[in-house]
C-alpha positions as CSV (number, residue, x, y, z in Angstrom):
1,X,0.0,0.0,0.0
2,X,0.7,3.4,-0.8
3,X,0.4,6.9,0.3
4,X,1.8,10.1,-0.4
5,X,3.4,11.2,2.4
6,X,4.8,15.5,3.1
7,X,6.9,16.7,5.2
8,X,6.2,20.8,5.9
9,X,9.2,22.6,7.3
10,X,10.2,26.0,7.6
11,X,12.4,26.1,4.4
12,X,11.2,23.1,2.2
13,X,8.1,21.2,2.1
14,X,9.3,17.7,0.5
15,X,6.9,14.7,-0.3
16,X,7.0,11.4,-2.1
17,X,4.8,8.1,-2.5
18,X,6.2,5.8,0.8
19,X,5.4,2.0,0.5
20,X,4.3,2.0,4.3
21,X,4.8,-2.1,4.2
22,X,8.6,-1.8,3.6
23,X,8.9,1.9,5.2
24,X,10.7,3.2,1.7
25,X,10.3,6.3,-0.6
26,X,8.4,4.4,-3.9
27,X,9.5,7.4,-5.7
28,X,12.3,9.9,-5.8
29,X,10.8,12.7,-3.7
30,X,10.0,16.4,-4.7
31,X,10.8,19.3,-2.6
32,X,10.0,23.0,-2.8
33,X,10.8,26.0,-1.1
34,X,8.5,27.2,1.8
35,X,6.7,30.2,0.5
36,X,7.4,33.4,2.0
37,X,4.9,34.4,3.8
38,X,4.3,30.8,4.9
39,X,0.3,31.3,5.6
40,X,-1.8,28.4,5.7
41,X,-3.5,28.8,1.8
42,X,0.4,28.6,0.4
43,X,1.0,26.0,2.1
44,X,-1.6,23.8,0.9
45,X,-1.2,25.0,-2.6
46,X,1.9,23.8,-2.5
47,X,1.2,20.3,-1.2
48,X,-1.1,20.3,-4.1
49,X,1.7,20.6,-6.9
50,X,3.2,17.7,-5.0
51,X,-0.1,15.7,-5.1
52,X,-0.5,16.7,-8.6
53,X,3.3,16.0,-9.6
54,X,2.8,12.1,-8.4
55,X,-1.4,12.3,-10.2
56,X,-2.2,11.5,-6.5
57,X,-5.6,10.9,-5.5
58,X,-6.0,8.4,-2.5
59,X,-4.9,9.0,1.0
60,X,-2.3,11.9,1.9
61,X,0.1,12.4,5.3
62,X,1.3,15.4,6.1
63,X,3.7,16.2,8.9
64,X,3.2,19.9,10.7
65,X,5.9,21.5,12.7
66,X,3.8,22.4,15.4
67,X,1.1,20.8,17.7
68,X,-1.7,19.4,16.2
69,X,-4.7,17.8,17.9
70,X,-7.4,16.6,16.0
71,X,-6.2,17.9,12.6
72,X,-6.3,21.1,14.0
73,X,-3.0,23.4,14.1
74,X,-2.2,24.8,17.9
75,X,0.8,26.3,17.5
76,X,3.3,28.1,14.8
77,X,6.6,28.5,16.2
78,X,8.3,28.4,12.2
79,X,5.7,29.2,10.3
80,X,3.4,32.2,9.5
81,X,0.7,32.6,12.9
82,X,-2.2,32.4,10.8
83,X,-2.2,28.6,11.3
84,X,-2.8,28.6,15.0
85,X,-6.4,27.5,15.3
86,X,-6.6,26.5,11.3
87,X,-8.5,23.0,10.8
88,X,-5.0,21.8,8.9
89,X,-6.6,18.5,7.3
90,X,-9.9,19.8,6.0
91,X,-7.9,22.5,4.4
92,X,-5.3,19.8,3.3
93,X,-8.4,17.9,1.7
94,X,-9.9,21.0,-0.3
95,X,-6.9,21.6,-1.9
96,X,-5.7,18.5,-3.1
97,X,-9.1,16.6,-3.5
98,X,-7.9,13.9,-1.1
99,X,-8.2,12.7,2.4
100,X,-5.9,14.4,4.1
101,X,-4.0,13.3,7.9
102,X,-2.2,15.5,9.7
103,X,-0.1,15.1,13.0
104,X,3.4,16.6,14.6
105,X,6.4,16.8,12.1
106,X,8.6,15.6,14.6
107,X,6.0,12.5,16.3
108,X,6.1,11.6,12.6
109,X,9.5,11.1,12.2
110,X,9.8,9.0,15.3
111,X,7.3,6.9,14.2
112,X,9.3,6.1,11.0
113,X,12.3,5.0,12.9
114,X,10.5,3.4,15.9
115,X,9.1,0.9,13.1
116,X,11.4,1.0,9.9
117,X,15.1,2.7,12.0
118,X,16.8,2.8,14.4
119,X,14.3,3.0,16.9
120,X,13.0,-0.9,15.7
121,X,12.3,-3.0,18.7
122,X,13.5,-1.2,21.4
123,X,12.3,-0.6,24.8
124,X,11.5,1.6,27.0
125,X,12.0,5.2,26.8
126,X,13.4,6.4,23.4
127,X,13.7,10.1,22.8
128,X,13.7,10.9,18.9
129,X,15.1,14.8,18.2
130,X,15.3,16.3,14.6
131,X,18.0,19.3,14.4
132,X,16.4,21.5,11.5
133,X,14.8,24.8,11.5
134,X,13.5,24.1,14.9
135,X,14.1,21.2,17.8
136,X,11.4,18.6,17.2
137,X,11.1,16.0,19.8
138,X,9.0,12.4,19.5
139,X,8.9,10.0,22.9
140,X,8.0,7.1,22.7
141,X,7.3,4.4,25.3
142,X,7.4,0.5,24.9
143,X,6.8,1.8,20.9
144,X,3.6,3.5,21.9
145,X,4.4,7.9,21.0
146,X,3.6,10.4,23.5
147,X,1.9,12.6,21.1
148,X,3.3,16.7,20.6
149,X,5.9,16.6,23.3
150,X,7.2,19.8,21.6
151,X,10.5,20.1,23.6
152,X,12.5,22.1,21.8
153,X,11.1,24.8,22.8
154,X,11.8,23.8,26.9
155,X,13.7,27.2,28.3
156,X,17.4,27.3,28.6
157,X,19.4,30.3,30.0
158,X,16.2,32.5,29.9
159,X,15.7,31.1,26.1
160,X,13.5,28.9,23.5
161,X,16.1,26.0,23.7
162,X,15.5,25.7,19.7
163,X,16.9,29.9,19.1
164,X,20.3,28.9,20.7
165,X,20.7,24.8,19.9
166,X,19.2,24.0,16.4
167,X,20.8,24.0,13.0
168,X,19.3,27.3,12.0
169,X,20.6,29.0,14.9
170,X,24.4,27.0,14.1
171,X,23.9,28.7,10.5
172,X,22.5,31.9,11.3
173,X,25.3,32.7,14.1
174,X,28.0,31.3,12.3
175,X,29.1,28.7,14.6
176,X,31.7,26.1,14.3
177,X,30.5,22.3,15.0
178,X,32.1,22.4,18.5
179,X,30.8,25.6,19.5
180,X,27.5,24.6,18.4
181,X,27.8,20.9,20.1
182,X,28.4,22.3,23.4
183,X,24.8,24.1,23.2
184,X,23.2,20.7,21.8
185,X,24.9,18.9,24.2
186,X,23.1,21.3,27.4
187,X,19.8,20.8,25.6
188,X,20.5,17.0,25.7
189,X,21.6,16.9,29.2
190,X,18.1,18.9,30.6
191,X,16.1,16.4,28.2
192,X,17.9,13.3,29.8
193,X,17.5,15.2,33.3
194,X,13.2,15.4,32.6
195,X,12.9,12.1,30.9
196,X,15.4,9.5,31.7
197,X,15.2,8.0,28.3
198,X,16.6,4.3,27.5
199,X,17.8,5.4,24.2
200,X,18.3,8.8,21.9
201,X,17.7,8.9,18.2
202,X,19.3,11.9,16.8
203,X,17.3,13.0,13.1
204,X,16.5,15.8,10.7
205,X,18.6,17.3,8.5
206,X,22.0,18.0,10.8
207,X,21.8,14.1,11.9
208,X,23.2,13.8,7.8
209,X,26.9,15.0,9.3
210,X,26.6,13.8,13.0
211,X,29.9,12.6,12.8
212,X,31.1,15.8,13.4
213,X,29.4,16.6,16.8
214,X,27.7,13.5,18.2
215,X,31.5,12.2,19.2
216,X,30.9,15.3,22.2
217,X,27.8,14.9,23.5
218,X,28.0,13.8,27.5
219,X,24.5,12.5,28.3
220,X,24.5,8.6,29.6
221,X,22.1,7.4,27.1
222,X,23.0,6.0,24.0
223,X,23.3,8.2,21.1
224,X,22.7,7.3,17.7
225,X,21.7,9.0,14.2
226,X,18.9,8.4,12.5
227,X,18.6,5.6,10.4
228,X,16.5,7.4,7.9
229,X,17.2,10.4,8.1
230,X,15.8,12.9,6.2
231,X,13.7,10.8,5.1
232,X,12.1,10.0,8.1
233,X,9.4,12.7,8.5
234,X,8.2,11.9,4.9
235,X,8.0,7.8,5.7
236,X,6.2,9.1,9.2
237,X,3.8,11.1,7.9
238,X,2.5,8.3,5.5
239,X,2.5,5.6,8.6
240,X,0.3,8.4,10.9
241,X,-2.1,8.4,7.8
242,X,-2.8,4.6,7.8
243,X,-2.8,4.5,11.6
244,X,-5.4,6.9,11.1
245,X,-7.2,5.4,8.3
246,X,-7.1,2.5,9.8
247,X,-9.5,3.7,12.7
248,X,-12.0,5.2,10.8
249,X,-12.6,1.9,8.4
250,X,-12.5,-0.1,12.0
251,X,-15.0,2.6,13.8
């Protein structure tokens, strides 16, 4: 089975058919630029191109950096504030002519590695992060997620931990790998202090060149990349849909 999975982010918005059986990309996947200002009708227009690039028309999964209960969006930390409050999947639906799923950019990309990555049959307490734009975070429990845990943006030194530790703010200030490790590495240690996790996934687009930081990070749990990578939230957001789906056809 099939579905097109997207994955929204502050700078790209990538999506590709996933074969959820096998948890792999059945396609080469498309990505294009966020547009500027990134308000809630752009958005969807441009998950429609994608839809429309692959002739989609069955089930589509979309993952939202933000919380998102119900299909509905609660919060905009990277993206323009007019989705706070927007119904995300009906909106999702009108513009591409499909069913439409939408949950937590970073709860989908744990759920792709908790059953296709590195997270496969482990238990316990496994912590997923993605280092992008922002700090997403996915726990999960015995495999069961902890829906919009959102703790990137727990404070640190007065601050959003995701302004001083995340890739955008390595990129925007300039900072070497080690400079920018030692921040990660704080943020780590507060996360491990709160949670106690068993395991800790590092993902998102920085996990790509973790050999140059993850050698310097202190915390007592394991730490290992990402087995997808950046694929991840793409293969996520399709698995959330049929979970999803799934329900309904069973209600």
């Amino acid at each position: 089975m099939e579905i097109l999975g997207i994955d929204i982010g502050g700078t790209g918005i990538k999506g590709a058919p996933v074969d959820i059986d096998q948890g792999t990309l059945a396609a080469q996947r498309v990505r294009i630029p966020t547009p500027d200002p990134s308000k809630p009708t752009a958005i969807a227009q441009v998950i429609a191109e994608i839809a429309r690039h692959f002739n989609w028309s069955d089930p589509i999964g979309c993952g939202y950096p933000g919380i998102v209960r119900n299909g509905v969006v609660l919060s905009a930390a990277n993206l323009h504030k007019d989705w706070i409050n927007t119904e995300a999947q009906a909106l999702i639906s009108a513009a591409t002519g499909c069913a439409a799923v939408v949950t937590n950019d970073a709860d989908a990309a744990g759920l792709a590695e908790v059953h296709f990555g590195a997270g496969r049959d482990q238990k316990g307490v496994v912590l997923v992060v993605t280092i992008g734009t922002g700090l997403g975070t996915a726990l999960f429990v015995d495999g069961v997620l902890v829906p919009n845990t959102e703790f990137g943006h727990i404070e640190i030194d007065c601050f959003d931990a995701e302004s001083l530790a995340s890739d955008a703010a390595r990129q925007r200030e300039n900072l070497s790998w080690k400079k920018w490790s030692r921040r990660f590495d704080r943020y780590l240690n507060k996360l491990e202090e709160l949670l106690s996790p068993n395991l800790i996934i590092l993902g998102g687009g920085a996990s790509k060149k973790h050999e140059r930081f993850i050698h310097q990070l202190t915390v007592h749990a394991p730490v290992i990349p990402a087995e997808l990578l950046n694929d991840a939230g793409i293969i996520g957001a399709a698995l959330a849909a049929r979970q999803l789906i799934a329900k309904g056809k069973s209600a």
